[in-house]
N, C-alpha and C positions, 0 to 999 in steps of 0.2 A: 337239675330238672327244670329252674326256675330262670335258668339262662335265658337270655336273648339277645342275639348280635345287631350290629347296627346292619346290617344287612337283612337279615329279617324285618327289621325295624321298617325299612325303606323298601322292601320287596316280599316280605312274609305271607300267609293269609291274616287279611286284619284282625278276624273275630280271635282268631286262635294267641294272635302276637300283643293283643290289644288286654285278653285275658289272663297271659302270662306276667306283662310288666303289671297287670292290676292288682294281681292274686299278693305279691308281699306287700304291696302298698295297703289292700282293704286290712291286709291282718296285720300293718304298723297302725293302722288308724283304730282299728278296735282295739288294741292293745294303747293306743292313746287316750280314746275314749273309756276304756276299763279304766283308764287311770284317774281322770277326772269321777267315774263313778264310784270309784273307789270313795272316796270323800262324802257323798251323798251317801252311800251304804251304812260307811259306819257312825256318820252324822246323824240319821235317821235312824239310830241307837240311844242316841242320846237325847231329842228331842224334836219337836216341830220347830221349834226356835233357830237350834240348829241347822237344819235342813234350810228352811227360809234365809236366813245369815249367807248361807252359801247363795243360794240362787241371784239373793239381791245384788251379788257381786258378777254375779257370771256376766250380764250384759255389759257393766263395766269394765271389764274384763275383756271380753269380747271386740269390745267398740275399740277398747287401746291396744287392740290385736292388730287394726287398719293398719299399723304403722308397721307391725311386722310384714305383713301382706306383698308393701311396697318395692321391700328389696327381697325378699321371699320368693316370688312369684314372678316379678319383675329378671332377675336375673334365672329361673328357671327357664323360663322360655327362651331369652337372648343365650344364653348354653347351649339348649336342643339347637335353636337356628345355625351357631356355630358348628355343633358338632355336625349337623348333617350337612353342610356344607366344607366340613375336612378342615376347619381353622380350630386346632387341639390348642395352638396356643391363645390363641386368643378367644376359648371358651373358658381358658385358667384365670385369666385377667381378669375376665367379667366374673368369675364366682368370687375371688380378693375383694375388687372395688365392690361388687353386690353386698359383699360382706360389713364392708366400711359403711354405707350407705345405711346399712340394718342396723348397726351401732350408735352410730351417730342419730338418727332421730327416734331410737327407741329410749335411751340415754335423758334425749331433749325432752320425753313425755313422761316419762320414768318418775324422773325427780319431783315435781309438783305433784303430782298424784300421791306419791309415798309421804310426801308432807303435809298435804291437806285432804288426807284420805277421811277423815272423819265429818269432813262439811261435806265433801262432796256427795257421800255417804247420806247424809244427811237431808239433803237438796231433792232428794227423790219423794220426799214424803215420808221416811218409814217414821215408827216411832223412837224415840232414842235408845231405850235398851237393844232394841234390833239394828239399829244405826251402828252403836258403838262396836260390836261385835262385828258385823260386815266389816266396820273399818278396818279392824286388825287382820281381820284374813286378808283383806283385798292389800292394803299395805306391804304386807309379806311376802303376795305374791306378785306383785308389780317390782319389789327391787330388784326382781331376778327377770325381770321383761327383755332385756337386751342380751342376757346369755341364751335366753330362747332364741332370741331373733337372729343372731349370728349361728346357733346349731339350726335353725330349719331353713337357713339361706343354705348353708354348705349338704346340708341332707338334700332338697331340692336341685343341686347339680347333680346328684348322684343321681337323682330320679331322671334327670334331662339326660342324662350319660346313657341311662338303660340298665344302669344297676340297681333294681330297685331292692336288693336282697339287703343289702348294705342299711338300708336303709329301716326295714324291720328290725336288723338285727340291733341296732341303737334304742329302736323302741323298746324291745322284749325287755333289754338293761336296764332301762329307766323304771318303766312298771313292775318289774321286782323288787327296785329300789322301794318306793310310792306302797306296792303290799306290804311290804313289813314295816316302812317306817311310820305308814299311818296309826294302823291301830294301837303302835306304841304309847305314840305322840299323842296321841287323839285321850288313853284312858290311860297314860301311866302305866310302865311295866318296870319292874325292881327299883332302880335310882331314878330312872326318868319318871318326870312330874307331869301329873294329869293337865294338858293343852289344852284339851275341847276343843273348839274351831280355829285356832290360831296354832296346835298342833297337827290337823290338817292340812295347811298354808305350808307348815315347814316342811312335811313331808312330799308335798308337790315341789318344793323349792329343792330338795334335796335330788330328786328325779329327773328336774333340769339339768343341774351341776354334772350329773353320771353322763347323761342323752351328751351335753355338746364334751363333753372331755370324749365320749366313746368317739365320735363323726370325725375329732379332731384328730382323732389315732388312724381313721380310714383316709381320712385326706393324706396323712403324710404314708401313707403305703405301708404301716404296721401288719396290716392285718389280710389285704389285699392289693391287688395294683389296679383296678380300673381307674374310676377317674382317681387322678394324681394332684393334688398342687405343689408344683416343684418352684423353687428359689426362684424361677426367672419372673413367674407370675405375681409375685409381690414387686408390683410397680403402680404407683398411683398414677390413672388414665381418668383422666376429666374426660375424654367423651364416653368413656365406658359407665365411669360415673353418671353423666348426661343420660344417657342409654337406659340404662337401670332405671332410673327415676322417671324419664319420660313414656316406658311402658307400665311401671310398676305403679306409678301415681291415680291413672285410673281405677286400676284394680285396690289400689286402696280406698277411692273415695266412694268405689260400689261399696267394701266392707263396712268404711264409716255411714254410710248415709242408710243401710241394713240397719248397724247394731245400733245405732241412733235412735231409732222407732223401737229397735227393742229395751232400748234403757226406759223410755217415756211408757213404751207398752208396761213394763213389770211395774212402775208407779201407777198407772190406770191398774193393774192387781191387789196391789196393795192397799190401795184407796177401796176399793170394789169389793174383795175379798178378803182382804185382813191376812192375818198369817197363813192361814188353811186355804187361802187362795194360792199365795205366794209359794206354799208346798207345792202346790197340787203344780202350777207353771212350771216349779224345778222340775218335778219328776219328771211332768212330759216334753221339757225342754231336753232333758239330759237321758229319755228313752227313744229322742228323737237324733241329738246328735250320733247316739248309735247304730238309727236304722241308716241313715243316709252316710255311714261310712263308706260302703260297696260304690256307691254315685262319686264319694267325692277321690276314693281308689281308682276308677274310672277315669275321673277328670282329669287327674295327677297324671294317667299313663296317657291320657287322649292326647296332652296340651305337651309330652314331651315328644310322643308319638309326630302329630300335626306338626311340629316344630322343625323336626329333624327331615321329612318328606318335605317341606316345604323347601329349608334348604336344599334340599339331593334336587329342585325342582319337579317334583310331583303334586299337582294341585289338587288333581282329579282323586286321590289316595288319602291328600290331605282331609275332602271334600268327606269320602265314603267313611274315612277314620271314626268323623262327627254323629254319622248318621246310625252307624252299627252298633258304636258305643252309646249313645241312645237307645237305641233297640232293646237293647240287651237289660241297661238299668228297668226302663221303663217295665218289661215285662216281671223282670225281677222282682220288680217293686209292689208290683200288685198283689205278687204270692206274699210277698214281706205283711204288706198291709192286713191281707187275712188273720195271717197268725195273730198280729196283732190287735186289732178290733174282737179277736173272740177272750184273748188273754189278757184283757187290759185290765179286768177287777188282778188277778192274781201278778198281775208284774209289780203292781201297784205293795201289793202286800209285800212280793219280796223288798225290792227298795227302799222304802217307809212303812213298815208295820204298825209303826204309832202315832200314824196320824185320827186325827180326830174324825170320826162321821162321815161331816161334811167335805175334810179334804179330801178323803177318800174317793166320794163321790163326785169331787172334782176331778178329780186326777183318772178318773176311769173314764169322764164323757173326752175330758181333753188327751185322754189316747186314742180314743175310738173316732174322733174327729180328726188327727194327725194320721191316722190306720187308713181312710179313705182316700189321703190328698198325697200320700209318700211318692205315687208313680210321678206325679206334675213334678214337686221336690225334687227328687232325683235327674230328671229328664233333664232340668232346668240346667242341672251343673254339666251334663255332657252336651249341652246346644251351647254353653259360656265356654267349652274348651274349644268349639271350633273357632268363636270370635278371639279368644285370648291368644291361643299358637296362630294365628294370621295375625297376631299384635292389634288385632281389633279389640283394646279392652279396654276403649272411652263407652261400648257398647254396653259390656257390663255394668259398666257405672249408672248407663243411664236404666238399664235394666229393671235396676235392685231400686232405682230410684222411684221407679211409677210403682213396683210394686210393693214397695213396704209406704212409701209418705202417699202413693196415689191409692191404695187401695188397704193396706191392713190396716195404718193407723187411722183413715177417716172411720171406718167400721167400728174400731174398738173402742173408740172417744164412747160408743153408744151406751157402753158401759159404767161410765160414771153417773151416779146416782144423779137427779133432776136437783136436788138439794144443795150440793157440793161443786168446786170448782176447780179443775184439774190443775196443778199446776207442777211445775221441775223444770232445773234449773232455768229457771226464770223464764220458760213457757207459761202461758197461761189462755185458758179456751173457755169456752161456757161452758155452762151445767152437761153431765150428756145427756142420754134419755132413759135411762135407769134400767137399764135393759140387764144388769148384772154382769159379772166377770164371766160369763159365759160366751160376752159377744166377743172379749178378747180370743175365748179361743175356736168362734168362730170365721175372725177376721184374718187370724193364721192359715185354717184353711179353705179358706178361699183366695184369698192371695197368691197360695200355691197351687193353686189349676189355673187361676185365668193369668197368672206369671208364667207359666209352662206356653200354655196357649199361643199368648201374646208375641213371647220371643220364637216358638215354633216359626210363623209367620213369617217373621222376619229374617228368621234366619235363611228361610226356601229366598226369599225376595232378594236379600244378598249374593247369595251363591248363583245366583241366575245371574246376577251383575256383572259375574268374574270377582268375587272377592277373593277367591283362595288364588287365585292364578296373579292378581295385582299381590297377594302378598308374597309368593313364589319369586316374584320379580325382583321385591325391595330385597328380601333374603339371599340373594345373589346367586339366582337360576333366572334363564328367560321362560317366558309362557312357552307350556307345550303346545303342538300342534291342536293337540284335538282338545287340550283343553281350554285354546281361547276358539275353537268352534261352540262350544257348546257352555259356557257360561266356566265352568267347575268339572266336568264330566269328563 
């Protein structure tokens, strides 16, 4: 039901072709994102301590995500471009070397982090009992960073392919793993010994292992034949390599120079709000990476979408692709925001029950402040698929750049006490203006309107340029008629 050819792909109606390849991608991401909540659930059982432990890692985490980004998303697109241009072998090439690329410097970031996980830990401010605890999670789940990074390289050809079912179906595997082996791990059940947050860690690590062994069985044709990688495509290509890296390297340095502000922002929490701050950030950090699943489902089908019309030479498609899938989140998001703005004391109680008072009443102003700004959020990711499948993604980079170092972190600085002096790893600012951890989370959303705004803008001013029609070209189609009359159209 959930089919779609590359001919739809390239000649469908968009809204309908565009909602089909989204629909298993939103529900592999909610089912990814369940999975990370999964840990916040039943951590939030055990403690506020707990619950914080997790958070202060997540940015960490996050940030040394950049690296998988690189060949992730990097060889997604060079795939889509391939495939819609009819070169099957040489989008197999680029998913191997994407592959190698993903290993190789997930590996290089891997190793240091898992050895000096407890300074770096440390470096943010927390205090040492909460330090030492983060370290063990974040440790655990960093040596298994590169078997992520090689299964969501190879699951993102499947998505460029237009198999996005394959692609769910790896996730479902995984987050069933992650349901049962948390709460084992987490409290102890018959001979396994009570973990607490470093039982967490194993069971997200265990989730991985299942995810890339499942993708590795789809690649070699076990389980289906779409995309395939056959014997011929294990051949190391340096310019494939080159290729990968020099579209995928922007897209990484948008993710780092994002989670960068967010590592520095959760120490401005910490400082600001003590533990019951730091709660309160997790919950509506991790109630948020699951509203903006549907956006970035979205983006995933936009950027394979955009990819594969651009190759077939259709600009004008690739153009309308950006705009609909826009639409569609945006208005989507609005309804999302309601729900959530009236339900934000009660989401609050499911996920942490025992928080204290005050976290509480953090954790409900900082949903209902993310409940208003989700439409910009979302929009943000399907205006970055048009730049990305035209391989505009020095754009993103610079995107994420004005909006989290020009715009959320100067805001949030406002937060540290007039007393105090921020500091991580070896940053250092003045006092701020004691305005509380509240300006943190209102520097989040604001960022996310006038970040939507901003790149809105830009994006109309590009496409009137002929951006999608110069990338038609490089993709190996010439400009059509009518779409170098008229910019994109």
């Amino acid at each position: 039901m959930l089919d779609v050819s590359q001919e739809e792909i390239t000649d469908g109606p968009i809204g309908r072709v565009l909602l089909l390849l989204a629909a298993p991608l939103v529900a592999q991401n909610l089912v990814y994102v369940a999975n990370a909540l999964i840990d916040t659930f039943w951590l939030g059982r055990v403690s506020e301590d707990a619950v914080a432990a997790v958070g202060l890692s997540l940015p960490i985490q996050s940030l040394l995500g950049a690296t998988v980004v690189v060949a992730a998303v990097g060889t997604q697109i060079l795939v889509a471009q391939r495939v819609g241009s009819d070169d099957e072998a040489g989008a197999r090439r680029v998913a191997v070397n994407g592959s190698l690329v993903a290993l190789a410097i997930t590996v290089a970031v891997a190793v240091p982090v898992v050895l000096f996980a407890e300074e770096l830990v440390a470096a943010l401010g927390a205090d040492p009992t909460l330090a030492a605890t983060t370290a063990t999670y974040l440790a655990i789940v960093i040596a298994v960073l590169p078997v992520g990074a090689v299964g969501d390289t190879v699951e993102n050809c499947f998505t460029a392919y237009g198999d996005t079912r394959a692609v769910l179906h790896v996730s479902v595997a995984s987050v069933l793993v992650n349901l049962v082996a948390a709460p084992v791990l987490i409290f102890g059940v018959g001979p396994v010994p009570e973990l607490g947050v470093a039982g967490a860690a194993l069971g997200t690590v265990l989730a991985g292992i299942v995810g890339l062994t499942h993708i590795l069985a789809y690649a070699g044709g076990i389980y289906r034949d779409s995309f395939r990688l056959t014997r011929e495509a294990f051949v190391l290509d340096v310019s494939a390599l080159r290729e990968v890296v020099s579209v995928g390297l922007p897209l990484g340095g948008q993710r780092g120079v994002s989670e960068l502000v967010r590592v520095l922002v959760v120490s401005l929490v910490a400082i600001a709000g003590g533990a019951a701050g730091v709660a309160a950030y997790t919950v509506g950090a991790r109630v948020a990476t699951l509203a903006i699943v549907p956006a970035l489902g979205m983006q995933q089908a936009a950027q394979s979408m955009i990819g594969q019309n651009l190759g077939a030479d259709e600009p004008g498609r690739a153009r309308r692709t950006t705009t609909v899938g826009t639409g569609i989140v945006v208005t989507g998001f609005l309804a999302l925001g309601a729900v959530q703005f009236f339900f934000a004391g009660a989401i609050t109680d499911l996920l942490a029950p025992d928080l204290t008072a005050t976290g509480r009443e953090l954790s409900v102003l900082y949903l209902q402040l993310l409940a208003v700004t989700y439409w910009g959020l979302g929009g943000t990711y399907t205006l970055l698929a048009g730049f990305n499948g035209a391989s505009r993604t020095r754009t993103s980079f610079v995107a994420d750049a004005v909006k989290y170092w020009g715009i959320r972190f100067p805001i949030a600085v406002a937060a540290v006490p007039t007393t105090a002096t921020f500091g991580a790893f070896g940053v250092a600012i003045a006092p701020g203006l004691g305005w509380g951890v509240e300006a943190v989370f209102w520097a989040v959303a604001v960022s996310n309107v006038v970040g939507f705004l901003g790149l809105g803008a830009y994006f109309y001013y590009t496409t009137r340029q002929g951006m999608f029609v110069n990338a038609a070209e490089r993709a190996g189609g010439g400009a059509s008629d009518d779409g170098a009359a008229t910019g994109d159209d």
